[in-house]
C-alpha positions as CSV (number, residue, x, y, z in Angstrom):
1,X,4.6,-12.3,5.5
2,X,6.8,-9.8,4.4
3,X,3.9,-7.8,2.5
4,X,1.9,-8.0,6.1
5,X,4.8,-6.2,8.0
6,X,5.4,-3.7,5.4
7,X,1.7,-2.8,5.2
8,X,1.1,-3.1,9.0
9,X,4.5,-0.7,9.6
10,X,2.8,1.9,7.1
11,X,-0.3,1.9,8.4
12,X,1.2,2.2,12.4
13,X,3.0,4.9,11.5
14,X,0.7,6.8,9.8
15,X,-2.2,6.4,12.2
16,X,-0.3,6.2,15.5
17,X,0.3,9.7,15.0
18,X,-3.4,10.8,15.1
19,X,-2.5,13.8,12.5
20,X,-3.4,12.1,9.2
21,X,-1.6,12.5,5.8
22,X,-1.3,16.0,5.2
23,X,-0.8,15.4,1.3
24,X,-3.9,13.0,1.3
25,X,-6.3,15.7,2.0
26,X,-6.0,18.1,-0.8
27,X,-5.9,14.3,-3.2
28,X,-9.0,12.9,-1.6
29,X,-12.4,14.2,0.1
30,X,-13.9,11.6,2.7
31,X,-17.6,11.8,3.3
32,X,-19.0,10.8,6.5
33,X,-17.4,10.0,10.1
34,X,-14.4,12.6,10.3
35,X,-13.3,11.6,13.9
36,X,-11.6,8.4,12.3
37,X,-10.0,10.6,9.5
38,X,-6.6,9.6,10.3
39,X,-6.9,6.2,10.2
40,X,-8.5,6.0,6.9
41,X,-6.0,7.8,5.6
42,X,-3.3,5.7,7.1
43,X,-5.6,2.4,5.5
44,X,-5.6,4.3,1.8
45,X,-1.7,4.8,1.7
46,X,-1.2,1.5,3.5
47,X,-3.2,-0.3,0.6
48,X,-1.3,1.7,-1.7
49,X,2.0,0.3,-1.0
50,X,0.1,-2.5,-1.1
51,X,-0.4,-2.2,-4.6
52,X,2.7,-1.2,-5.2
53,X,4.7,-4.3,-3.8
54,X,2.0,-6.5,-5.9
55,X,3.1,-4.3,-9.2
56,X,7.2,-4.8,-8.7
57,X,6.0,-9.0,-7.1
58,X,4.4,-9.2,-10.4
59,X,7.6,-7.1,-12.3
60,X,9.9,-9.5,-11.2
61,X,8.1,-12.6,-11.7
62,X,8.0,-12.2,-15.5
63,X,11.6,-11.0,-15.7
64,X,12.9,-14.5,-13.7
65,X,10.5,-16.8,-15.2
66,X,12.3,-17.8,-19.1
67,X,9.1,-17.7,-21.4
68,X,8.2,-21.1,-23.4
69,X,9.8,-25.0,-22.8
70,X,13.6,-25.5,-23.0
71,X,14.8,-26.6,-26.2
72,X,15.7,-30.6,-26.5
C-alpha cells in the first residue's frame, strides 16, 4: 500500500502539472504521440522510485533477516 501511495503521489504531481520533467528531456527521446509527453514522463520517474523503494525493500530485508539456523 505504501509503495502504491508513494508511486501514485509521484506520478500526480508530475503529470498534474502538464509541463513534464524538464531534466527528463535532455535524458530521454520519446518517439511517437507527443501530446501525452507529460504524462509519460511522470510514468518513467514514477516507476523509477518504484525501483528505488524495491532496491532499499530488498536492502533492508537482507540486513534484518540473521543468515543460516540458530545454533542448538
Amino acid at each position: 500500500a505504501l509503495g502504491l501511495a508513494v508511486s501514485a503521489t509521484v506520478f500526480t504531481a508530475l503529470a498534474g502539472g502538464g509541463g513534464g520533467v524538464q531534466w527528463l528531456e535532455g535524458v530521454v527521446t520519446f518517439h511517437g504521440e507527443q501530446r501525452n509527453l507529460a504524462i509519460r514522463q511522470a510514468a518513467m520517474v514514477a516507476l523509477m522510485a518504484n525501483v528505488l523503494l524495491v532496491a532499499l525493500a530488498t536492502a533492508a530485508i537482507a540486513l534484518a533477516i540473521p543468515r543460516g539456523r540458530p545454533a542448538d
